[in-house]
N, C-alpha and C positions, 0 to 999 in steps of 0.2 A: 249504165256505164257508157252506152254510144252515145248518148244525149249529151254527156259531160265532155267527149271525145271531139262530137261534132261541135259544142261549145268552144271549145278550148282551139281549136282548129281557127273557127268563125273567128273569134276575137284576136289570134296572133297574126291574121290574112287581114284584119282591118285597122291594125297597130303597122304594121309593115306599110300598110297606101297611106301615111301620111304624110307630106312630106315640109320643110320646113321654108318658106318661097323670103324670097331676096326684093327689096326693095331698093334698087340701084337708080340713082336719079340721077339726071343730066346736070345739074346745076352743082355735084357734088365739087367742095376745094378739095384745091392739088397740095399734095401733103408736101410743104416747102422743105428746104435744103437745112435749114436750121432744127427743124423737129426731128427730120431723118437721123441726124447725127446720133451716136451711141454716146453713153455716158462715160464720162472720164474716168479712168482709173484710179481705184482710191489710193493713196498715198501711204507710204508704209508709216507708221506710227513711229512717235521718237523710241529712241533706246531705253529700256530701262537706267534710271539715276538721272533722268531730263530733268532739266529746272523744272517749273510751275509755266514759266515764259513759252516754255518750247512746246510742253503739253498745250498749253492755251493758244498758238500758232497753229497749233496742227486742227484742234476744233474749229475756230475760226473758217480753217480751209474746210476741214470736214463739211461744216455748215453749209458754205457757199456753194460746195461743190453740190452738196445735195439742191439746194433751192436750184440752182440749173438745169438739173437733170427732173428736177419733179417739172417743170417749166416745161419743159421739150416732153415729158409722158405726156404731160396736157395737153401738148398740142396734138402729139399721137391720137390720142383718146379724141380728142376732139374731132378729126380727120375721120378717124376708123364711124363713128357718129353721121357723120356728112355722107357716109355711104349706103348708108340707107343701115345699116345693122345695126 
């Protein structure tokens, strides 16, 4: 029973010292003003009894609005990348 004690011991004092190290580079890009920005707020959807026209306005927006905002994650991502993480 000590052996399992001292085991158990030994392995959670050698799981605790490990630690996870950061590779920060000097060369890393400046996360520009364009990617900073938060994503637009999605737009309330037509009223129930919208034509077909008004629904298909609103995807349209829907659409664009997303390929913007996936654009600016990218760049996020990209940045957050450049830091060494």
């Amino acid at each position: 029973m000590r052996i399992i004690l001292l085991m158990v011991a030994a392995l959670s004092l050698a799981g605790c010292g490990t630690t996870y190290r950061f590779n920060v580079t000097q060369d890393a890009a400046p996360l520009t003003p364009e990617n900073a920005q938060p994503c637009d707020p999605v737009p309330d959807p037509p009223a129930k009894g919208s034509s077909f026209g008004q629904v298909y306005e609103f995807g349209n927006k829907m659409v664009g609005l997303y390929g913007e905002c996936a654009v600016r994650d990218r760049g996020k991502y990209d940045w957050i990348k450049s830091q060494g993480h």
